[in-house]
C-alpha positions in Angstrom: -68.9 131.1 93.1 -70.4 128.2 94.4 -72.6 127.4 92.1 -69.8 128.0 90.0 -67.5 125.8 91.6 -70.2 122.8 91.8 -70.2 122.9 88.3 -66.5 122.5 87.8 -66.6 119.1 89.1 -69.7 118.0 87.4 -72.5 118.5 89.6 -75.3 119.2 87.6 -78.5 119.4 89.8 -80.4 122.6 90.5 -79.3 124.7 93.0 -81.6 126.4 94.6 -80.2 129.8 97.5 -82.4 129.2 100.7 -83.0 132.8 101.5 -84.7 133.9 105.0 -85.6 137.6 105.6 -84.4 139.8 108.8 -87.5 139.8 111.0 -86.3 142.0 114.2 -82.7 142.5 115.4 -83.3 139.8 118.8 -83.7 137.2 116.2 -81.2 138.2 114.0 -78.8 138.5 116.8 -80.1 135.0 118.0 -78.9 133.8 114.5 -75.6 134.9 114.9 -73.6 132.1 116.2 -75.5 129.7 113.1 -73.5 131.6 110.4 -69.4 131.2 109.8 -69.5 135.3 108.7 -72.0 138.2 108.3 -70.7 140.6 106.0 -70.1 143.8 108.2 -72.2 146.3 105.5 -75.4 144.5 107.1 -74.2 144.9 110.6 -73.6 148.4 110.2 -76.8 149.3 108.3 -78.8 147.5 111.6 -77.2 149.0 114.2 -78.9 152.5 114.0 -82.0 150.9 113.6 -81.6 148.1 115.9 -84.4 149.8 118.4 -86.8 150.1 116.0 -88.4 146.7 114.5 -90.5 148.6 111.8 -87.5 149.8 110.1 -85.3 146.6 110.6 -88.1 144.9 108.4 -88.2 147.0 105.8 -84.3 146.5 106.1 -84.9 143.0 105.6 -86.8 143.0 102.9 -84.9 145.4 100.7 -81.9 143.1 101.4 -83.0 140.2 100.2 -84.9 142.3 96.7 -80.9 143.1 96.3 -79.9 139.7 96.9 -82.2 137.8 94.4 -81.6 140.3 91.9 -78.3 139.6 92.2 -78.7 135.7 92.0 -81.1 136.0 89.1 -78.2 138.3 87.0 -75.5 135.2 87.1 -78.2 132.9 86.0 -80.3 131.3 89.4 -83.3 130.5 88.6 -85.1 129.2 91.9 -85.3 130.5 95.3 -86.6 129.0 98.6 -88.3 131.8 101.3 -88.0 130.8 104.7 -91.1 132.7 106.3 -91.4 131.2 110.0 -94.6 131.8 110.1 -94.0 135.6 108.9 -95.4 135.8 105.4 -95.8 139.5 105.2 -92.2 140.1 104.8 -91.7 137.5 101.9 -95.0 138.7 100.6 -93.6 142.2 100.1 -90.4 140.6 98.3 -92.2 138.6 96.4 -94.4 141.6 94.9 -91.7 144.1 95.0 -89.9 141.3 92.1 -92.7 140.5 90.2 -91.8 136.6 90.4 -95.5 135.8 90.8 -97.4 134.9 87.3 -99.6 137.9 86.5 -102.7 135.4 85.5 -103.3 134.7 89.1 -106.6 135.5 90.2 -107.3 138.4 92.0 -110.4 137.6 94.1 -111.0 141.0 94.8 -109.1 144.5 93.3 -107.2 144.8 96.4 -105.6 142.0 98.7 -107.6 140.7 101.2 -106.5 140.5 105.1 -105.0 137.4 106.4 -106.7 137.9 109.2 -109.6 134.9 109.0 -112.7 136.9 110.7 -112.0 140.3 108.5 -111.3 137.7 105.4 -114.7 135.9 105.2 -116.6 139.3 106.0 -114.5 142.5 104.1 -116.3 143.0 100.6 -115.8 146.8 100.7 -113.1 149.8 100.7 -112.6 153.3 100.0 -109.7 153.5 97.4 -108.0 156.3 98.4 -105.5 153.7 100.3 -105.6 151.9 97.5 -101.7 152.5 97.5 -101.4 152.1 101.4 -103.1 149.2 102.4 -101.2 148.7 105.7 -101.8 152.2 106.7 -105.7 151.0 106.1 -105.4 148.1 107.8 -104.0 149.5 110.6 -106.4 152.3 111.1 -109.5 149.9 110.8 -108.1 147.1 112.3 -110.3 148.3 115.8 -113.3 147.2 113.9 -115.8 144.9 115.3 -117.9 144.8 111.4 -116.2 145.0 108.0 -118.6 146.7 104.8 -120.0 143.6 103.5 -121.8 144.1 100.0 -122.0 147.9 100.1 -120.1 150.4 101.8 -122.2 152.0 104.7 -121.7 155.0 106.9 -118.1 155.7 107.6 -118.6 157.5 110.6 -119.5 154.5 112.6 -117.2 152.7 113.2 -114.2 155.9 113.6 -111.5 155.3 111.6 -108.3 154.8 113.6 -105.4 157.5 114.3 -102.9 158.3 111.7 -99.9 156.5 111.4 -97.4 157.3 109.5 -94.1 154.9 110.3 -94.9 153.5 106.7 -92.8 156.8 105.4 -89.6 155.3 105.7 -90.3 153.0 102.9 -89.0 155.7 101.1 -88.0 158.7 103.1 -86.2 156.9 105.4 -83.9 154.5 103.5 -81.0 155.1 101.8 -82.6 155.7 98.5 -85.4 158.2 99.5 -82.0 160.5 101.0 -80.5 160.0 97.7 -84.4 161.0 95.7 -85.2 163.7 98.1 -81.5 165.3 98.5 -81.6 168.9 98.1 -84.8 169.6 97.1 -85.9 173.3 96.8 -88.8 173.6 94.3 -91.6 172.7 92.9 -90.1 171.9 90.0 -87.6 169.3 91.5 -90.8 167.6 92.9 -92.5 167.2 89.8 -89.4 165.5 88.4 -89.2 163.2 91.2 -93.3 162.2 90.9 -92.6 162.0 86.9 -89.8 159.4 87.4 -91.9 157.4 89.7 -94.5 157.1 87.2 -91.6 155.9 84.7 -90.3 153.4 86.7 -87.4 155.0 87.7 -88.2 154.9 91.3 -89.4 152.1 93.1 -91.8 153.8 95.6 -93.0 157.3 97.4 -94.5 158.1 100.6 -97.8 157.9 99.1 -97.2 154.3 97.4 -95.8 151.5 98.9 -94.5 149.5 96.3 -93.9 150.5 92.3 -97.1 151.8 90.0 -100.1 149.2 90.3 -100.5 147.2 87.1 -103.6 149.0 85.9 -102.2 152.2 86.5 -99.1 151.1 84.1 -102.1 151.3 80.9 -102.2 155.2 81.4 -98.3 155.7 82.3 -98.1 158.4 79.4 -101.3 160.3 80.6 -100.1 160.5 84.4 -96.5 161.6 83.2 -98.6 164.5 81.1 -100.6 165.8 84.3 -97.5 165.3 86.7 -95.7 167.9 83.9 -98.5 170.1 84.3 -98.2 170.4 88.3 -100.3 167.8 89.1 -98.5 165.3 91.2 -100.9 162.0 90.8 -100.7 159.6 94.3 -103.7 157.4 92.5 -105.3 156.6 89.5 -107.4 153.9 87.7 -108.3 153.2 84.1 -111.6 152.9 83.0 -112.8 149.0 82.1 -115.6 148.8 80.3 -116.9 145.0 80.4 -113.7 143.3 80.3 -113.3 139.6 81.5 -112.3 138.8 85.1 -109.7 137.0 83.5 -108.0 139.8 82.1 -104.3 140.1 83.4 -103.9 143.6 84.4 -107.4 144.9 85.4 -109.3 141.5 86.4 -110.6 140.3 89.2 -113.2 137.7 90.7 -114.8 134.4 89.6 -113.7 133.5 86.2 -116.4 133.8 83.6 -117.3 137.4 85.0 -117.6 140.7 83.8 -115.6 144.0 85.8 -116.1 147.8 85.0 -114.3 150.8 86.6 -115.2 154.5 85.8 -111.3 156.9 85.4 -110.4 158.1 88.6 -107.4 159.9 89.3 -106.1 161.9 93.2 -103.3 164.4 93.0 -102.2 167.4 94.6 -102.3 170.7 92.9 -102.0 174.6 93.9 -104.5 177.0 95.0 -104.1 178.6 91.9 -104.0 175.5 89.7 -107.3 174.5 91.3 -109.2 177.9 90.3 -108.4 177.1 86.9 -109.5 173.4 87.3 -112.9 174.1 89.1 -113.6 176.5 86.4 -113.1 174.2 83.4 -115.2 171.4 85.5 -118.0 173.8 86.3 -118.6 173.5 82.2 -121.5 171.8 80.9 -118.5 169.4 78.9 -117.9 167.4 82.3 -121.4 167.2 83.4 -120.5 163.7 84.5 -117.4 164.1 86.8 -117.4 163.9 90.2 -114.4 166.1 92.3 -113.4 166.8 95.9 -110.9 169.0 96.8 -109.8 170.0 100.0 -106.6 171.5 101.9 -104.8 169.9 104.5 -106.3 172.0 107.4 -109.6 171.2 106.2 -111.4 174.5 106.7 -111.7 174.9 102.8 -113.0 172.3 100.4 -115.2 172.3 97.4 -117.2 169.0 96.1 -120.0 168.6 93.6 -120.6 165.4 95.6 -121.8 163.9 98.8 -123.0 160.4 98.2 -120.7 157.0 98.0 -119.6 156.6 94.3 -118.8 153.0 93.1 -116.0 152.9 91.4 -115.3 149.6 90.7 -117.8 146.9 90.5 -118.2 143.1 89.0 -120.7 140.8 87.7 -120.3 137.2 87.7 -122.4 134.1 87.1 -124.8 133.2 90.0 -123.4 135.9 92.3 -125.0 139.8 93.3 -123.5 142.1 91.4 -120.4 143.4 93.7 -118.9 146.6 94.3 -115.5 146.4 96.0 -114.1 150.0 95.7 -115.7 153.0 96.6 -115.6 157.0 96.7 -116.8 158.3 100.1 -116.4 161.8 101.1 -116.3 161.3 104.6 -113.2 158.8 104.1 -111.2 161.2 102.1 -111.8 163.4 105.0 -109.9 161.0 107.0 -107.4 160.4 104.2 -106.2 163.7 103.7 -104.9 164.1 107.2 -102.6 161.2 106.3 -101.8 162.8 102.4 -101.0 165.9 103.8 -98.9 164.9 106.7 -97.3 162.3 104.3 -95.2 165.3 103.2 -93.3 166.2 106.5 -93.7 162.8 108.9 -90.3 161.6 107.8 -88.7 164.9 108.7 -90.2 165.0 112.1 -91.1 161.5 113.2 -87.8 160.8 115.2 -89.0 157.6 116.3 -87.9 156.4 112.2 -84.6 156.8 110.2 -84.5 160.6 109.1 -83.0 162.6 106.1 -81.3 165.2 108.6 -82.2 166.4 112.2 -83.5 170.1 110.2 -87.0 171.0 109.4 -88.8 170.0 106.1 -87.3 171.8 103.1 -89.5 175.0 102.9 -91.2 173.6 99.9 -92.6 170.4 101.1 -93.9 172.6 104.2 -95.3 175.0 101.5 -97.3 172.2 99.4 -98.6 170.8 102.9 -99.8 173.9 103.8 -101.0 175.9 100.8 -102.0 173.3 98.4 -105.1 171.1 97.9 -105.9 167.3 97.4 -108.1 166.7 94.5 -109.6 163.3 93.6 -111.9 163.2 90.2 -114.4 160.6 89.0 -115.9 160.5 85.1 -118.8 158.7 85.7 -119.4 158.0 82.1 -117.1 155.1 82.3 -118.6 154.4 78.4 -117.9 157.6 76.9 -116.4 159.7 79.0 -112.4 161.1 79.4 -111.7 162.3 82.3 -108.2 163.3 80.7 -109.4 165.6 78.5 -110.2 167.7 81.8 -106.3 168.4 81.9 -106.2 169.2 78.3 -108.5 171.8 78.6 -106.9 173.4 82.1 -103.7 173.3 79.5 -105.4 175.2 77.2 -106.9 178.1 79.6 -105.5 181.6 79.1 -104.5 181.5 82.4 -102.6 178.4 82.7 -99.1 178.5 82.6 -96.7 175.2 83.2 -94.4 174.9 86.3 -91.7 177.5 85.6 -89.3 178.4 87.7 -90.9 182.0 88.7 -93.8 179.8 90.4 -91.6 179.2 92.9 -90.7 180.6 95.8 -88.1 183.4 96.5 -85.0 183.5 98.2 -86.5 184.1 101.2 -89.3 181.1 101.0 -92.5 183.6 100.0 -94.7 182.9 97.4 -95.5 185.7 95.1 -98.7 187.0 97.1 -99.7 189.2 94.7 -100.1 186.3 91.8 -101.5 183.9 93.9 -104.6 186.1 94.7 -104.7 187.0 91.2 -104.8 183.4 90.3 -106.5 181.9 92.9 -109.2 184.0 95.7 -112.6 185.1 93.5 -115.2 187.2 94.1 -116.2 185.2 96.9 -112.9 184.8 98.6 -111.4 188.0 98.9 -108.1 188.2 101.2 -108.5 190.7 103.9 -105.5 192.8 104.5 -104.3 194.8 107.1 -103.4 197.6 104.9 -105.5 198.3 102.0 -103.0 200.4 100.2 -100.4 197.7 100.6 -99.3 196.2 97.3 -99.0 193.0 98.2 -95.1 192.4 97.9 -93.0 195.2 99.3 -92.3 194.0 102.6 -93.1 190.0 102.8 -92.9 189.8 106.5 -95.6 192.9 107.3 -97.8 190.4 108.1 -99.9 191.0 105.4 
């Protein structure tokens, strides 16, 4: 209206909204007596967070994503970011609205720390955090030497604990209680992974802002997989020689060269990964690496053990460089956070909650009974590692999601199927009673 109003009376000069993010609620409150009115929706959507600086932030940032959009549908054009100093906030904004050009350089696939020692020396990561770099920076940030050139032992330095406040970004706003609202199967969760791959959500646990760019080129494919059961947290194309120029998948020095084999990390059922070890085990996908492992680590299966590159450059008068890696003793470490990725926002009372209950039974089934898989086609020339899915589609005992795959009325998988489908020869169930078939009584402890 007051743009509107300028116009009126002939005021023609750009207008540009001045727009400064809520940092914590002491400075916001500090604030107060600057502004002539603060519209009471913000004031009540701080006050139950007030405590917790974390969540005000991410407050803060959604605000203003709201308010620009906003702005840009009645026609502004222009907007000034007041960052005090505080450029992560405005950062986030900025990436969550797309308003930067594409074409700018990456110097690296992933964004480097502002933090000058860690800048000049951090060549290297694993990319399972590809999609939570914060939670990466946090748990490495105890470092005293960054992988510079190739990516060494993870062992030494120790990776820092888990944290898992970055949850909320979903789970504990407004939006993730409308996405996650009575959820009860399997089913419902595959919808909700398929419309984050469309664009219809903004961001899950595992993500902290919308699909990465590259990831956008094989939208179609992850929608296909997610369909199938396999809920996808990270994926890459594969680049085969393309300039560093290029918009979506470029990076480095112009007048370079980058290459990337397919890569793809999901979750899937103990059943779902019988079938998918079996068609892997084929002499067809010689050339892809996997890892899969469950959540309390005791059971995993790999047909690797060495650091894979996964993404690497070459550029005119510079070593050829590898900035993204596979390393089995990182997914170690990244699973803990996967897994628990799945129930922190229903137990961490430290953030905003759904409810004060228990996880719905079928998140605590998936953490508990399912696997993370992560799979590599090393023939980044040739090779599709899609065509793996295809033929786990086509196996005779492959059946999509339905809802008999899920569990009972009283929260018990069907044990009798998932042995069927799952345990081999080498990993039989022992049962207490070897006449028992299974299903009579679910709670005989069998």
């Amino acid at each position: 209206k007051f743009v509107q109003d300028c116009r009126a009376i002939g005021i023609k000069c750009p207008i540009i909204p001045g727009l400064m993010p809520i940092h914590s609620y002491s400075a916001f409150v500090r604030c107060l007596p600057l502004m002539k009115t603060v519209p009471h929706d913000v004031l009540d959507a701080l006050e139950p967070i007030k405590y917790n600086d974390e969540a005000v932030k991410d407050y803060g940032v959604r605000l203003l994503v709201d308010m620009v959009r906003k702005l840009s549908k009645h026609g502004v054009r222009g907007f000034h970011f007041f960052s005090l100093n505080l450029e992560r906030s405005i950062t986030r904004i900025v990436d969550e609205l797309d308003l930067l050009d594409e074409q700018v350089q990456r110097e690296l696939p992933w964004r480097k720390s502002a933090n000058p020692r860690r800048y000049a020396a951090e060549e290297v990561r694993p990319i399972f955090w590809a999609n939570r770099p914060k939670s990466y920076l946090a748990k490495t940030m105890a470092w005293d030497d960054f992988p510079n050139g190739r990516w060494g032992d993870s062992r030494s330095p120790a990776f820092g604990e888990c944290d898992h406040h970055h949850t909320r970004l979903l789970l504990g706003s407004r939006v993730g209680k409308t996405v996650w609202a009575n959820v009860n199967s399997v089913a419902e969760v595959i919808s909700i992974f398929r419309k984050y791959i469309r664009g219809e959500i903004k961001s899950l646990p595992w993500f902290e802002s919308s699909l990465a760019a590259e990831s956008k080129l094989i939208t179609e494919k992850l929608d296909k997989i997610n369909s199938l059961g396999f809920l996808t947290i990270n994926s890459q194309p594969s680049v085969h020689g393309v300039p560093s120029t290029e918009q979506s998948v470029g990076w480095g020095p112009v007048g370079g060269y980058v290459y990337q084999k397919e890569y793809v990390e999901f979750f899937c059922s103990p059943w779902d990964l019988s079938i998918l070890l079996e068609v892997l085990n084929k002499d067809e996908f010689k050339f892809v690496s996997y890892m899969a492992v469950n959540s309390k680590g005791d059971d995993s299966r790999m047909n690797v053990t060495s650091v894979n590159a996964v993404t690497w450059g070459v550029f005119p008068g510079k070593e050829i460089l590898q900035p993204t890696v596979v390393d089995p003793i990182s997914f170690g470490v990244w699973k803990d956070e996967a897994f628990a990725l799945w129930l922190a926002a229903f137990t961490d009372r430290a953030v905003v909650t759904l409810q004060d209950d228990p996880p719905p039974a079928v998140f605590q089934e998936i953490h508990d009974t399912w696997y993370l898989v992560n799979l590599v086609e090393n023939d980044f020339v040739k090779g599709d590692l899609w065509t793996v899915f295809e033929r786990v589609q086509q196996h005779p005992d492959f059946r999509p999601p339905k809802l008999e795959d899920e569990p009972d009325q009283k929260g018990k998988f069907d044990k009798k199927k998932l042995i069927n489908r799952y345990f081999s020869d080498e990993k039989v169930p022992i049962l207490d009673d070897p006449d028992d078939d299974l299903d009579d009584d679910p709670d005989d402890g069998d």
